[in-house]
C-alpha positions as a printed NumPy array, in Angstrom:
array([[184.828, 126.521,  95.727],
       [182.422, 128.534,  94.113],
       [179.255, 127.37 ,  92.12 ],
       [177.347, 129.253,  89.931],
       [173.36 , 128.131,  89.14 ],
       [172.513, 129.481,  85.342],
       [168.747, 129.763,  85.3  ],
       [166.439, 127.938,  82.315],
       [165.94 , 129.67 ,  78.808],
       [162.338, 130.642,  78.268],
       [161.264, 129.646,  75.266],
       [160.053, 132.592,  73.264],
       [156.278, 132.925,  72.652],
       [154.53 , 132.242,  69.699],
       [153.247, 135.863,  67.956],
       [149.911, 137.146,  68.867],
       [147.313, 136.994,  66.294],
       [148.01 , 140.258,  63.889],
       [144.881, 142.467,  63.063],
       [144.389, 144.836,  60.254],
       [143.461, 148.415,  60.834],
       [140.031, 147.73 ,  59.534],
       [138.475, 145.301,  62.088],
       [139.233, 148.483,  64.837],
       [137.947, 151.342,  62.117],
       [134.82 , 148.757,  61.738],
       [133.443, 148.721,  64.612],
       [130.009, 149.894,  66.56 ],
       [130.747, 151.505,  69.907],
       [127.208, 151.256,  72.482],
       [127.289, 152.96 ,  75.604],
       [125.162, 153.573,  78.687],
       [121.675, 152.01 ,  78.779],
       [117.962, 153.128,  80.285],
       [115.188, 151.507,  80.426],
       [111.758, 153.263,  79.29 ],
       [109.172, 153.758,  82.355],
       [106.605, 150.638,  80.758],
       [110.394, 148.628,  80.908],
       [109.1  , 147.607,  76.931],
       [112.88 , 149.715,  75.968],
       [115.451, 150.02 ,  76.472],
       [117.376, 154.055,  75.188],
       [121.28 , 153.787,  74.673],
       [124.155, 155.841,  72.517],
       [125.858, 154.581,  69.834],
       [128.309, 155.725,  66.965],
       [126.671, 153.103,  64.534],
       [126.591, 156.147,  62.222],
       [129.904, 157.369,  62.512],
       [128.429, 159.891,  65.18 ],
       [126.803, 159.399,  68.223],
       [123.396, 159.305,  68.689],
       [120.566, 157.762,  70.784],
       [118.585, 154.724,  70.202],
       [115.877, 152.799,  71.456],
       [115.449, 148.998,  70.91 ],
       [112.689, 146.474,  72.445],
       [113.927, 144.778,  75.641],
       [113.099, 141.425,  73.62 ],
       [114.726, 142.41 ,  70.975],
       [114.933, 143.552,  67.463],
       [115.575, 146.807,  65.304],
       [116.86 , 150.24 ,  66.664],
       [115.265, 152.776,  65.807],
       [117.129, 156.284,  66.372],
       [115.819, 159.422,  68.538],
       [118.544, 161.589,  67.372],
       [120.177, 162.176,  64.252]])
């Protein structure tokens, strides 16, 4: 006699949340980070602008304020 074992449906998964184009266009890439000698900055790149550029910022915080343009 022969038997055969049928495995268990998987129930399908609910859909992943759907974005729209504009939260990835929208967005503010940073990369890389230094800090200044006196550690009171910190310099980094970022395409806040559209194109990338440097920055410095206060280690505690606050404004950037750009070194490039």
């Amino acid at each position: 006699m022969v038997t055969t074992a049928t495995a268990p449906v998987a129930e399908a998964a609910p859909p992943g949340k759907q974005y729209a184009i504009a939260d990835f266009i929208d967005t503010t890439s940073i990369f890389g980070a230094s800090f200044s000698a006196d550690e009171k900055r910190i310099l980094f790149s970022s395409n806040k602008t559209g194109v990338w550029n440097a920055y410095t910022m206060p280690t505690g915080g606050g404004d950037w304020s750009a070194v490039t343009s």
